[in-house]
Biopython code that builds the backbone (N, CA, C, O; Angstrom):
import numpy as np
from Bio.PDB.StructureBuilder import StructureBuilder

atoms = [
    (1, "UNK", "N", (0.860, -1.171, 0.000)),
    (1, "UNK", "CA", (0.000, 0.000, 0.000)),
    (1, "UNK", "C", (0.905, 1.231, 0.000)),
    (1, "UNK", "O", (1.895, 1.390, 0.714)),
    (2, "UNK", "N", (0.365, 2.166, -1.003)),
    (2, "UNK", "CA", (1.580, 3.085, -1.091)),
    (2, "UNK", "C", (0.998, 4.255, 0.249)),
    (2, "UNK", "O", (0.089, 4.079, 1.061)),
    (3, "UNK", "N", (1.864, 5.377, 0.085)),
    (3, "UNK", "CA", (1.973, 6.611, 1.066)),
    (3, "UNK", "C", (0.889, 7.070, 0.793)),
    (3, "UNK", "O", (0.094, 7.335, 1.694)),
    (4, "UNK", "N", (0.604, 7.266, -0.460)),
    (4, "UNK", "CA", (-0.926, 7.963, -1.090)),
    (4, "UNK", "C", (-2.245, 7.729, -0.778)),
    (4, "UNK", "O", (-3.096, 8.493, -0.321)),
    (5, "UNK", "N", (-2.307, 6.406, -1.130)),
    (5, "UNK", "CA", (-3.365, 5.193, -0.789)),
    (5, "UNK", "C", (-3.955, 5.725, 0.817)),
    (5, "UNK", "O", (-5.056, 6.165, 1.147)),
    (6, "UNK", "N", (-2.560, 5.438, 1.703)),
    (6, "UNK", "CA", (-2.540, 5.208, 3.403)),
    (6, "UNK", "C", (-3.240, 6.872, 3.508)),
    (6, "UNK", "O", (-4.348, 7.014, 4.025)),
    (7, "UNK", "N", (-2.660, 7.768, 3.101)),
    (7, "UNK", "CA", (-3.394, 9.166, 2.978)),
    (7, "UNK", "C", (-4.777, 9.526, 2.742)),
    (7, "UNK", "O", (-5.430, 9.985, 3.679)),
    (8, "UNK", "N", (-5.290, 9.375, 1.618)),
    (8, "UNK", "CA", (-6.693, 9.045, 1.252)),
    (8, "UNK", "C", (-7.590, 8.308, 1.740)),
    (8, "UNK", "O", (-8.759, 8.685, 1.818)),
    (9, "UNK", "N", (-7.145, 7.041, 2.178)),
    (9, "UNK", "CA", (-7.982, 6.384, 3.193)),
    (9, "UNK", "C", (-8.083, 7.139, 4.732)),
    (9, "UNK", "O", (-9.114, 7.123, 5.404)),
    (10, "UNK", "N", (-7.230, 7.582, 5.013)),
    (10, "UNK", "CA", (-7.349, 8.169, 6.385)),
    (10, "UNK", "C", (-8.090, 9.646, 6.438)),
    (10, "UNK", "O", (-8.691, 9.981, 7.459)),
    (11, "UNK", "N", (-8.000, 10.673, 5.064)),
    (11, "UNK", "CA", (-8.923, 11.413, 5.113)),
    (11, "UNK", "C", (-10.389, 11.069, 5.069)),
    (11, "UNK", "O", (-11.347, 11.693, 5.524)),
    (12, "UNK", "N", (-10.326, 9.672, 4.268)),
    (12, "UNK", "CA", (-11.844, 9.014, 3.919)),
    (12, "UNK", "C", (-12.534, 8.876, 5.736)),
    (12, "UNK", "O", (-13.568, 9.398, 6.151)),
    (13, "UNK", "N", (-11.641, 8.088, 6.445)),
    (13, "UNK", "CA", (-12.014, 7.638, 7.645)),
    (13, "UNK", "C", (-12.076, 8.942, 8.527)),
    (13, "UNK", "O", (-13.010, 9.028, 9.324)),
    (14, "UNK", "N", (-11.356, 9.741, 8.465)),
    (14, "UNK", "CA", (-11.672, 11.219, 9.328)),
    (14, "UNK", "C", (-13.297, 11.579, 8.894)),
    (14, "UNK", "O", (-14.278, 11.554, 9.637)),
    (15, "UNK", "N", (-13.243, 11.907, 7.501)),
    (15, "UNK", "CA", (-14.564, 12.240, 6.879)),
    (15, "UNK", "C", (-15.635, 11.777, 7.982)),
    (15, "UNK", "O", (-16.179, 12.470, 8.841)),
    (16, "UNK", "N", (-15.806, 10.201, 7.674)),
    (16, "UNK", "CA", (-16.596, 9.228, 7.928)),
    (16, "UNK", "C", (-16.693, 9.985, 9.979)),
    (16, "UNK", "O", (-17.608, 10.545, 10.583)),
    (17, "UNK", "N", (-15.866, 9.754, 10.222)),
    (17, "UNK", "CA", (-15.689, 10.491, 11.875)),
    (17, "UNK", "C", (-16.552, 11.346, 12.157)),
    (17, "UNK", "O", (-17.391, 11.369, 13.057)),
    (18, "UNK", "N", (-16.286, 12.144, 11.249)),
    (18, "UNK", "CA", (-16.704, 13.631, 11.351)),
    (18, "UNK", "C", (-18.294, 13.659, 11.359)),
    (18, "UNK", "O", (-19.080, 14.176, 12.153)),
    (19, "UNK", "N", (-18.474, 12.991, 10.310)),
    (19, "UNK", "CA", (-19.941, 13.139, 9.631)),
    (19, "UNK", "C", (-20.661, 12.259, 11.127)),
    (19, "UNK", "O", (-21.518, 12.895, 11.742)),
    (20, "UNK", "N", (-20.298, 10.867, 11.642)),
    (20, "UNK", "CA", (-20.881, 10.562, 12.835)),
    (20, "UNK", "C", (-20.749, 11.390, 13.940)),
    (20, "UNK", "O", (-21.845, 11.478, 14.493)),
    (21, "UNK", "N", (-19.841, 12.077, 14.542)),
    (21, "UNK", "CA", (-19.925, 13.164, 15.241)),
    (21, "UNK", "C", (-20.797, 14.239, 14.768)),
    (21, "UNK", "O", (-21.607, 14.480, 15.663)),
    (22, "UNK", "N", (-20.961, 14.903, 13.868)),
    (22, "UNK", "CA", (-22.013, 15.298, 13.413)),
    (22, "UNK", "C", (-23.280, 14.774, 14.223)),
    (22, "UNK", "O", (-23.884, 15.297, 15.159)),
    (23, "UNK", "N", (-23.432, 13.877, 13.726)),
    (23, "UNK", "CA", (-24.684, 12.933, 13.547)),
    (23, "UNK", "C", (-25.049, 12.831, 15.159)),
    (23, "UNK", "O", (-26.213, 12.815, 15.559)),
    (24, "UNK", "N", (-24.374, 12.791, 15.668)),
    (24, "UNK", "CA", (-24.479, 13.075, 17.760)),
    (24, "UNK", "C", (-24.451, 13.719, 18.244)),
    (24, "UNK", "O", (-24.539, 13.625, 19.469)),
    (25, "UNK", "N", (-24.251, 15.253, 17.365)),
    (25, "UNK", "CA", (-24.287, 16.543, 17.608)),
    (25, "UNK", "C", (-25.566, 17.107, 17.632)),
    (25, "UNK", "O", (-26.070, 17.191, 16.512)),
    (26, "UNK", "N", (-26.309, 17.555, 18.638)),
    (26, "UNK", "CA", (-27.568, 17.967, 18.655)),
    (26, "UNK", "C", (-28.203, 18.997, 19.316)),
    (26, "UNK", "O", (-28.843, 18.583, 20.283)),
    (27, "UNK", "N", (-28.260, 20.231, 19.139)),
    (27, "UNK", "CA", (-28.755, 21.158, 20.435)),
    (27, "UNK", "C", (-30.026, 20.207, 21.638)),
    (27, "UNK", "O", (-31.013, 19.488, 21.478)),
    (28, "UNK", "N", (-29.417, 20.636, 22.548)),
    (28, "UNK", "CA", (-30.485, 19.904, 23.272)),
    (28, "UNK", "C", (-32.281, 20.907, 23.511)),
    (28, "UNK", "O", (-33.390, 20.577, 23.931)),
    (29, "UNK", "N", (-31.857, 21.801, 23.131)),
    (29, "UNK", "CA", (-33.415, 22.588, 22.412)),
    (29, "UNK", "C", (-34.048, 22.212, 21.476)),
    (29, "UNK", "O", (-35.272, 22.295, 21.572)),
    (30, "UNK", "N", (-33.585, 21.784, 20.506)),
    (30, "UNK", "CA", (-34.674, 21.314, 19.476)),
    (30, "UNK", "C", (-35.889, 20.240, 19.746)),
    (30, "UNK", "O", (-36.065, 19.273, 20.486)),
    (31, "UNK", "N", (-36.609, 20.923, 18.765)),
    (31, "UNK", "CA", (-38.014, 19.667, 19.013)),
    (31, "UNK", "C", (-37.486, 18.724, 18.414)),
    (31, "UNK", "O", (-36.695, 18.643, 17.475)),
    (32, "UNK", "N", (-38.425, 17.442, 19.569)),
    (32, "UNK", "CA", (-38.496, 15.870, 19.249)),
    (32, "UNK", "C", (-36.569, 15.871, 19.237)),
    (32, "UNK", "O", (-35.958, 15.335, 18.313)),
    (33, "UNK", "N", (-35.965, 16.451, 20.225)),
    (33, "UNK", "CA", (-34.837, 16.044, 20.790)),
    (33, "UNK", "C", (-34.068, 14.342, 20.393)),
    (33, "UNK", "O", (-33.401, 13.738, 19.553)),
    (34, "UNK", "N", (-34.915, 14.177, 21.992)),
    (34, "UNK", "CA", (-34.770, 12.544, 21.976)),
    (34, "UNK", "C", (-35.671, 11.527, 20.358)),
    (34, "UNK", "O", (-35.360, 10.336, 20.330)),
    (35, "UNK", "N", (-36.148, 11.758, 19.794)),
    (35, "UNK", "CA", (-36.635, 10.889, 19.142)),
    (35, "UNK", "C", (-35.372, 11.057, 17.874)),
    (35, "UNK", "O", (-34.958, 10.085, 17.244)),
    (36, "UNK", "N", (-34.874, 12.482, 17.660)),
    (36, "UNK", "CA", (-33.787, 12.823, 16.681)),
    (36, "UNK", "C", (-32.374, 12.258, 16.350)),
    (36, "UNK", "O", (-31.792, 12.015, 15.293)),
    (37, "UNK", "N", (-31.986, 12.120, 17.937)),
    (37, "UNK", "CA", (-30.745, 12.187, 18.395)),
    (37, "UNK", "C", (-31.116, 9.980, 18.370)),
    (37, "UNK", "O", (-30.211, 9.225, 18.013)),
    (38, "UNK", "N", (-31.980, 9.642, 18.638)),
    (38, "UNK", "CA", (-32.442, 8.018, 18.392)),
    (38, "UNK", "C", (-32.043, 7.706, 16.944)),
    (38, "UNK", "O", (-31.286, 6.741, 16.843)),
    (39, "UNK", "N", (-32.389, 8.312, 15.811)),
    (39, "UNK", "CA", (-32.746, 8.344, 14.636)),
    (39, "UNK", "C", (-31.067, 8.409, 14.031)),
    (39, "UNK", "O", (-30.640, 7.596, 13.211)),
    (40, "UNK", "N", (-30.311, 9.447, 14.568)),
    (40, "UNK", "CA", (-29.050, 9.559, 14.060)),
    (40, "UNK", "C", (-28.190, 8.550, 14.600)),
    (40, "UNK", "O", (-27.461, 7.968, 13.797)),
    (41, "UNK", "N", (-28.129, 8.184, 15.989)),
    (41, "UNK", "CA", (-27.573, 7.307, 16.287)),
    (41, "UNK", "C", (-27.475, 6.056, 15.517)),
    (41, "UNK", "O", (-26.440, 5.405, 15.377)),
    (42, "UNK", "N", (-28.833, 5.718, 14.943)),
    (42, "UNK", "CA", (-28.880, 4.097, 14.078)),
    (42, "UNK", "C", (-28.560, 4.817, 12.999)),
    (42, "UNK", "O", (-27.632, 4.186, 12.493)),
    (43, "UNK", "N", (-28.904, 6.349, 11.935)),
    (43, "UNK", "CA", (-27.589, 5.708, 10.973)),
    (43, "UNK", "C", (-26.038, 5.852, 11.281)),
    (43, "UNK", "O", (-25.335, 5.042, 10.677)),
    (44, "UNK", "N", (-25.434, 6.676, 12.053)),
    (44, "UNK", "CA", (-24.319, 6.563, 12.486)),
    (44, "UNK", "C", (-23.912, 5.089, 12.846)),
    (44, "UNK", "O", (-22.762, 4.782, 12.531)),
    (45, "UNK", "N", (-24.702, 4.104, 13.475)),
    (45, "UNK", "CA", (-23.974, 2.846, 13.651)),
    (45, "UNK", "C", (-24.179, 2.069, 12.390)),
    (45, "UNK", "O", (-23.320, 1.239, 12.093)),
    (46, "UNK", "N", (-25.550, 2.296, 11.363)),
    (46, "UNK", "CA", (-25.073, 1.803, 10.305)),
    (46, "UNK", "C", (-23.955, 1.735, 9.546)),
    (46, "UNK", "O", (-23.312, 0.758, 9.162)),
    (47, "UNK", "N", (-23.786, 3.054, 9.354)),
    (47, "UNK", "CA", (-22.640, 3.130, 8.362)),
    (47, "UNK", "C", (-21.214, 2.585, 9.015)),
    (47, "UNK", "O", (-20.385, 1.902, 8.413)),
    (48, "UNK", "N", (-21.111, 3.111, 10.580)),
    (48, "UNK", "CA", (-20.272, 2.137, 11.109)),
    (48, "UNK", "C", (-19.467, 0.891, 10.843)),
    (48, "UNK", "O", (-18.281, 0.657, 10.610)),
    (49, "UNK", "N", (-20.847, 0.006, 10.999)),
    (49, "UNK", "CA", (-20.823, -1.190, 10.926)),
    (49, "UNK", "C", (-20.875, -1.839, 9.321)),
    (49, "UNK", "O", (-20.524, -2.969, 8.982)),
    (50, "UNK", "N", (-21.368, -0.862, 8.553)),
    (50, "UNK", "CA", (-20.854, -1.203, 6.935)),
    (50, "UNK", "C", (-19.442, -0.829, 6.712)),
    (50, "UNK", "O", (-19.144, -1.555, 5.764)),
    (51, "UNK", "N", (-18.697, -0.341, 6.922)),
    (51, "UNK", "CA", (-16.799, 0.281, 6.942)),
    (51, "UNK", "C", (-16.517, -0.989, 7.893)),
    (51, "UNK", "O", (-15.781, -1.823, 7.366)),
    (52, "UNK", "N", (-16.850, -1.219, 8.872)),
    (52, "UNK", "CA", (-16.173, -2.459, 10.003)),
    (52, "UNK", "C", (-16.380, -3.718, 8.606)),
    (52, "UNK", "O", (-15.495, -4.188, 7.891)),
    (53, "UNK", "N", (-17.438, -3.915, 8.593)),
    (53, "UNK", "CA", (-17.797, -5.221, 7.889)),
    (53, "UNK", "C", (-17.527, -5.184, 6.199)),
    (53, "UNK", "O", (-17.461, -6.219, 5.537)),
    (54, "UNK", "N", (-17.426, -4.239, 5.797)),
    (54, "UNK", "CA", (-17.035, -4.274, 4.012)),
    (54, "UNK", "C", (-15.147, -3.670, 4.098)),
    (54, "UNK", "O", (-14.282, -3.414, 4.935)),
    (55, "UNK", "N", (-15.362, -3.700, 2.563)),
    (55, "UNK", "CA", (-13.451, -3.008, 2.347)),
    (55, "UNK", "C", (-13.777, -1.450, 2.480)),
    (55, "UNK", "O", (-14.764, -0.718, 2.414)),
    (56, "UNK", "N", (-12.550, -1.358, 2.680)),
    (56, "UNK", "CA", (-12.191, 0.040, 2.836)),
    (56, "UNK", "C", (-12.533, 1.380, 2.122)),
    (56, "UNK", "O", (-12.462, 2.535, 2.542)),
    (57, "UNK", "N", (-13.025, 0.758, 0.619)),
    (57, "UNK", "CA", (-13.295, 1.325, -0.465)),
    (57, "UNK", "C", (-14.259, 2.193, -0.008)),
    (57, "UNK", "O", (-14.181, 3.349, -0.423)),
    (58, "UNK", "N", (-15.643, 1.753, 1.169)),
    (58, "UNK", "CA", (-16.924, 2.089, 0.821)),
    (58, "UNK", "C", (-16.867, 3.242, 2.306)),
    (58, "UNK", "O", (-17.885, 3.717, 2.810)),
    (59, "UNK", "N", (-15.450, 3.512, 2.800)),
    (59, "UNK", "CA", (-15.693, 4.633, 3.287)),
    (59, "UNK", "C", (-16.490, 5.807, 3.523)),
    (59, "UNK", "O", (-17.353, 6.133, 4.337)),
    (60, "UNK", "N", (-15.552, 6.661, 1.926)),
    (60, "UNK", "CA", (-16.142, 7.768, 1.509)),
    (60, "UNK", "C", (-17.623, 7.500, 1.401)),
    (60, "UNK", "O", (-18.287, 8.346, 1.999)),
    (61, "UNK", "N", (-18.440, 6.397, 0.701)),
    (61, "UNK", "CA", (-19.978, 6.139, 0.368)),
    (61, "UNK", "C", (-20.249, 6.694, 1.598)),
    (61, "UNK", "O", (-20.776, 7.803, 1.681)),
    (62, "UNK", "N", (-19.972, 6.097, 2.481)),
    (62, "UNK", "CA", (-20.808, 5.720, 4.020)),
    (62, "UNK", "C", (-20.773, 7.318, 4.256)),
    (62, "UNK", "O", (-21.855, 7.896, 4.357)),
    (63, "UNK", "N", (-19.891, 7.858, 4.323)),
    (63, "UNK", "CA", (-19.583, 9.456, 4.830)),
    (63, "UNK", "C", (-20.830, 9.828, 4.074)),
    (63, "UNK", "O", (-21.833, 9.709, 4.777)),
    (64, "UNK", "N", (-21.050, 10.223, 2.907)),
    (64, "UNK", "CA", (-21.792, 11.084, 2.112)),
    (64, "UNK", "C", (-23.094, 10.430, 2.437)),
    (64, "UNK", "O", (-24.120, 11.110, 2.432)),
    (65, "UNK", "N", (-23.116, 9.454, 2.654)),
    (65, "UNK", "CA", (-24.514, 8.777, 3.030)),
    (65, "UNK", "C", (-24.864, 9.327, 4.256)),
    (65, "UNK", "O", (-25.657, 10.258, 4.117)),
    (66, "UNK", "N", (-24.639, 9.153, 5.106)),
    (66, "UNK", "CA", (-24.935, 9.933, 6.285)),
    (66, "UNK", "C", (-24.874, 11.510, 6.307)),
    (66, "UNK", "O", (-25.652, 12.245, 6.917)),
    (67, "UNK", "N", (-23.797, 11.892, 5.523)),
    (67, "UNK", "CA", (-24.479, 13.659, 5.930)),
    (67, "UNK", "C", (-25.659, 13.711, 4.870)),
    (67, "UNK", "O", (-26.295, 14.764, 4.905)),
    (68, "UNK", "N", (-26.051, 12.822, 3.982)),
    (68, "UNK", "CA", (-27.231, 12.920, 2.974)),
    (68, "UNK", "C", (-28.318, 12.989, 4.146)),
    (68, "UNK", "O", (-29.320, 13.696, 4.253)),
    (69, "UNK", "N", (-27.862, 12.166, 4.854)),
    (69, "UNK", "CA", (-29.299, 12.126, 6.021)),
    (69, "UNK", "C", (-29.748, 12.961, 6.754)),
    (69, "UNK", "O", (-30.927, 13.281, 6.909)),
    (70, "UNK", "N", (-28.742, 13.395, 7.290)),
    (70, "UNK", "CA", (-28.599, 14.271, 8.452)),
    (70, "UNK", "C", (-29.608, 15.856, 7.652)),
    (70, "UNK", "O", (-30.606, 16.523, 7.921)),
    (71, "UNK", "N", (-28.527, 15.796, 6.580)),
    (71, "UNK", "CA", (-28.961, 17.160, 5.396)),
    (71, "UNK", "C", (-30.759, 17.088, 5.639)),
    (71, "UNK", "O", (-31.413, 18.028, 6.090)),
    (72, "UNK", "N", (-31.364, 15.669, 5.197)),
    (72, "UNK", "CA", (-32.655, 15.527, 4.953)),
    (72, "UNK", "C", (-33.422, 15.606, 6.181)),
    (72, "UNK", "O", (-34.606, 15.942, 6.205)),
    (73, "UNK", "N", (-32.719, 15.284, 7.230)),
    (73, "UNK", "CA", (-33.133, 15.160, 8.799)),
    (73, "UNK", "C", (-33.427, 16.751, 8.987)),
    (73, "UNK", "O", (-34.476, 17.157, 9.489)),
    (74, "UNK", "N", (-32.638, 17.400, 8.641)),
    (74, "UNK", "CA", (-32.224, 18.810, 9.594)),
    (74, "UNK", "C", (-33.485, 19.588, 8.331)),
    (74, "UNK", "O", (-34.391, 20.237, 8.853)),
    (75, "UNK", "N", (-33.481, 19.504, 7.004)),
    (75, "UNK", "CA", (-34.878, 20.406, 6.328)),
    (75, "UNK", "C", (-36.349, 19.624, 6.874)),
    (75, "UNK", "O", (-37.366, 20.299, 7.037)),
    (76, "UNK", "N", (-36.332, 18.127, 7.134)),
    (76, "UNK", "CA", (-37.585, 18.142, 7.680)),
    (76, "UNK", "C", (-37.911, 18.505, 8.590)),
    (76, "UNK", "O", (-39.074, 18.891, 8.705)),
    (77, "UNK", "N", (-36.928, 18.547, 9.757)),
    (77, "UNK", "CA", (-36.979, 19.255, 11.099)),
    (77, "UNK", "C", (-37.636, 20.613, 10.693)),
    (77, "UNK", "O", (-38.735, 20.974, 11.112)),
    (78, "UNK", "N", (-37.017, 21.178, 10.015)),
    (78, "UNK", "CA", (-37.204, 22.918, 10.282)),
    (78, "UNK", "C", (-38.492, 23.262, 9.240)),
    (78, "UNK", "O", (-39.204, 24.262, 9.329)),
    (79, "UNK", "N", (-38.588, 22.445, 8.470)),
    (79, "UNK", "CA", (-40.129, 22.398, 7.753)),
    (79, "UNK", "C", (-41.280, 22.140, 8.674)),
    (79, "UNK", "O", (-42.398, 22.520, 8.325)),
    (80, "UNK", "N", (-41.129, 21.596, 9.690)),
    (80, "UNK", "CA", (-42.105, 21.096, 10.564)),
    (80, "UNK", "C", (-41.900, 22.340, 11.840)),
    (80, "UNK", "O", (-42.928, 22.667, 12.433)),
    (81, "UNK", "N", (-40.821, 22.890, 12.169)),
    (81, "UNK", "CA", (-40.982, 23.775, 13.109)),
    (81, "UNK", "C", (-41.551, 25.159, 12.421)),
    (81, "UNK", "O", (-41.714, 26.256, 12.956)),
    (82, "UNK", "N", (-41.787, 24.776, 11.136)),
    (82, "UNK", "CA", (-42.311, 26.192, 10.348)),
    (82, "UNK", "C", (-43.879, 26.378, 10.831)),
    (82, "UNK", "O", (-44.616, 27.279, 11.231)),
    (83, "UNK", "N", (-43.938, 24.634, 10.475)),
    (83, "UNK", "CA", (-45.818, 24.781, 10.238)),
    (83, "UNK", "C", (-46.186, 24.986, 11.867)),
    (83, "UNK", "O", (-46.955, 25.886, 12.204)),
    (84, "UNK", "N", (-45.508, 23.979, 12.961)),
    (84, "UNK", "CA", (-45.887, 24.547, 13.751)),
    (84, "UNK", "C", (-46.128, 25.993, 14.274)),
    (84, "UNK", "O", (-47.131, 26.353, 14.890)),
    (85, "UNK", "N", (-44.954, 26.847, 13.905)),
    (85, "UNK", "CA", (-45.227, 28.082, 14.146)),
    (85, "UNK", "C", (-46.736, 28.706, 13.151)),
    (85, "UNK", "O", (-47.510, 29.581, 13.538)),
    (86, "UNK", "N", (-46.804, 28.028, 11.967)),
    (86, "UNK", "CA", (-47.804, 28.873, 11.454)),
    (86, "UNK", "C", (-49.358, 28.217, 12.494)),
    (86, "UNK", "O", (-50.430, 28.821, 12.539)),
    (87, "UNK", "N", (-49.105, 27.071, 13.122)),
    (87, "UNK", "CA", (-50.335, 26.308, 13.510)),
    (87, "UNK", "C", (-50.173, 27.574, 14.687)),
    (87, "UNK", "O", (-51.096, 28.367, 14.500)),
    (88, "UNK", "N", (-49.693, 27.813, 15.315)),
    (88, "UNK", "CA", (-49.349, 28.740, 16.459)),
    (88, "UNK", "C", (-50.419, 29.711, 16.022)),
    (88, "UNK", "O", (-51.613, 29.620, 16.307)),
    (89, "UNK", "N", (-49.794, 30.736, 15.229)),
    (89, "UNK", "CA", (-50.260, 31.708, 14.979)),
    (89, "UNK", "C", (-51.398, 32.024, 14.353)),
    (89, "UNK", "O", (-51.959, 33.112, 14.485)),
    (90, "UNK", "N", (-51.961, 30.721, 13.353)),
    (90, "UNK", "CA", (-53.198, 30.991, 13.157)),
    (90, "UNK", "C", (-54.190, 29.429, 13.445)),
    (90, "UNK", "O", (-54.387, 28.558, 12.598)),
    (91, "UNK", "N", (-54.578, 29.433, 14.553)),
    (91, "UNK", "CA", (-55.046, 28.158, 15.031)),
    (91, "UNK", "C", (-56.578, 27.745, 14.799)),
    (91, "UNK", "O", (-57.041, 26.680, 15.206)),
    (92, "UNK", "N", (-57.472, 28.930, 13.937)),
    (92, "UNK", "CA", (-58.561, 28.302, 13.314)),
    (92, "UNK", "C", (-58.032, 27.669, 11.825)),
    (92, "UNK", "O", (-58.382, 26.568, 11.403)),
    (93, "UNK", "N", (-57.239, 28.477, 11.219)),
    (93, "UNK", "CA", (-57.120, 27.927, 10.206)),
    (93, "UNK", "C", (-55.922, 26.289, 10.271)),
    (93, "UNK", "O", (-55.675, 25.581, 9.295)),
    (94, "UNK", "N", (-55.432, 26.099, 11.573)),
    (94, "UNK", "CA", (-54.685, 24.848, 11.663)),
    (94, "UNK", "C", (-55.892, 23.391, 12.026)),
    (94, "UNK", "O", (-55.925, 22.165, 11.917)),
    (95, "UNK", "N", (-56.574, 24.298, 12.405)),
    (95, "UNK", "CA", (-57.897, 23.226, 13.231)),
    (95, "UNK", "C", (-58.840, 22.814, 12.143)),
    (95, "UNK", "O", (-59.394, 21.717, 12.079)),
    (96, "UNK", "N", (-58.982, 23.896, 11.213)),
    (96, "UNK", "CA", (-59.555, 23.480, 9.883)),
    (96, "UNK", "C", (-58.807, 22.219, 8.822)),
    (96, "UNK", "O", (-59.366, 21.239, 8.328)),
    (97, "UNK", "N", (-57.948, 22.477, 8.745)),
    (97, "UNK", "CA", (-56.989, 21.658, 7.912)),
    (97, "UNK", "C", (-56.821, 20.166, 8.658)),
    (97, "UNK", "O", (-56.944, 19.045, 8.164)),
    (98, "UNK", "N", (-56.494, 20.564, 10.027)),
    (98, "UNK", "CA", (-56.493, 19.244, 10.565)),
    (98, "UNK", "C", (-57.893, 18.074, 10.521)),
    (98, "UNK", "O", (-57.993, 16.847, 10.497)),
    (99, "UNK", "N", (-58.857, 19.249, 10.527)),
    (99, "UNK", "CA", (-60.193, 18.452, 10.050)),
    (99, "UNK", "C", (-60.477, 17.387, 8.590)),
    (99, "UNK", "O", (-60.766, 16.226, 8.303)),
    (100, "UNK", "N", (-60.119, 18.887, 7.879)),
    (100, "UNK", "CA", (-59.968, 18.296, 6.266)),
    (100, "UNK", "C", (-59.163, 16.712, 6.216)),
    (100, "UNK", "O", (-59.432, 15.736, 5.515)),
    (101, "UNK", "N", (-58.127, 16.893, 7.211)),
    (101, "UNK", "CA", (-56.929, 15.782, 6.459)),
    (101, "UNK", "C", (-57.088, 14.747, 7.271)),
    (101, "UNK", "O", (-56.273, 13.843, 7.455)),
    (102, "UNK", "N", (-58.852, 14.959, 8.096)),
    (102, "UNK", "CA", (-59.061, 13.554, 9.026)),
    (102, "UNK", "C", (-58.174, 13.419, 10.833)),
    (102, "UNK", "O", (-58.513, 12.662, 11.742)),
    (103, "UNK", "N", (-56.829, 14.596, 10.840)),
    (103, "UNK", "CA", (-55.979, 13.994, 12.131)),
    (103, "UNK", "C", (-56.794, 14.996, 13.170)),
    (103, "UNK", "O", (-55.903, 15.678, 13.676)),
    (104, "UNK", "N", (-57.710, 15.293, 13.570)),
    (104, "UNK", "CA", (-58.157, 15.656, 14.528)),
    (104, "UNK", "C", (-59.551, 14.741, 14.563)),
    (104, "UNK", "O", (-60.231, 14.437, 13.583)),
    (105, "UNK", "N", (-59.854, 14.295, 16.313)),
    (105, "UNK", "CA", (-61.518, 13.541, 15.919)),
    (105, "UNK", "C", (-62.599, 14.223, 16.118)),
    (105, "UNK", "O", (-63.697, 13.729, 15.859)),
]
sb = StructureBuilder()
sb.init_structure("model")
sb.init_model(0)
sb.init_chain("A")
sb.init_seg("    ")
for serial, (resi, resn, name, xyz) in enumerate(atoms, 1):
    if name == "N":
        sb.init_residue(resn, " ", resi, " ")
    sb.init_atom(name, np.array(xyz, "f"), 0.0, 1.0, " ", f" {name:<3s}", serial, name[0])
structure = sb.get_structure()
């Protein structure tokens, strides 16, 4: 294995680090906290455990795979703290909708 190789793989595996630290990184203010910080944990040990159990190659994958998540985690989060705020602020028209779409009984 050359000098190069040993280089690239070890930025791959920092990456991969990073992005799971990430992934455990969580203000402890945000809504649905605990259900979030649950959610990242299993893919962080996925990808884990795909780098433990495959070659070395699928590093980098695993990295980009997980901040793909996180990316998708963190706009649904804040899409949902939107509507809540709009349910906030206008709560006949949230009570209506909730009717329409059946989730209120």
């Amino acid at each position: 294995m050359t000098q190069t190789t040993q280089t690239a793989e070890a930025r791959a595996l920092r990456d991969l680090l990073a992005a799971v630290l990430d992934a455990l990184t969580l203000p402890f203010d945000v809504d649905d906290y605990q259900q979030r910080l649950t959610n990242r944990a299993g893919w962080a040990h996925t990808v884990v455990k795909a780098v433990v159990d495959s070659d070395r190659e699928d590093v980098g994958w695993n990295a980009d795979f997980l901040r793909a998540k996180l990316t998708a985690e963190q706009a649904d989060a804040e899409a949902k703290t939107v509507a809540r705020s709009v349910d906030r602020a206008f709560p006949a028209v949230a009570a209506f909708l909730a009717d329409e779409r059946g989730e209120r009984a």
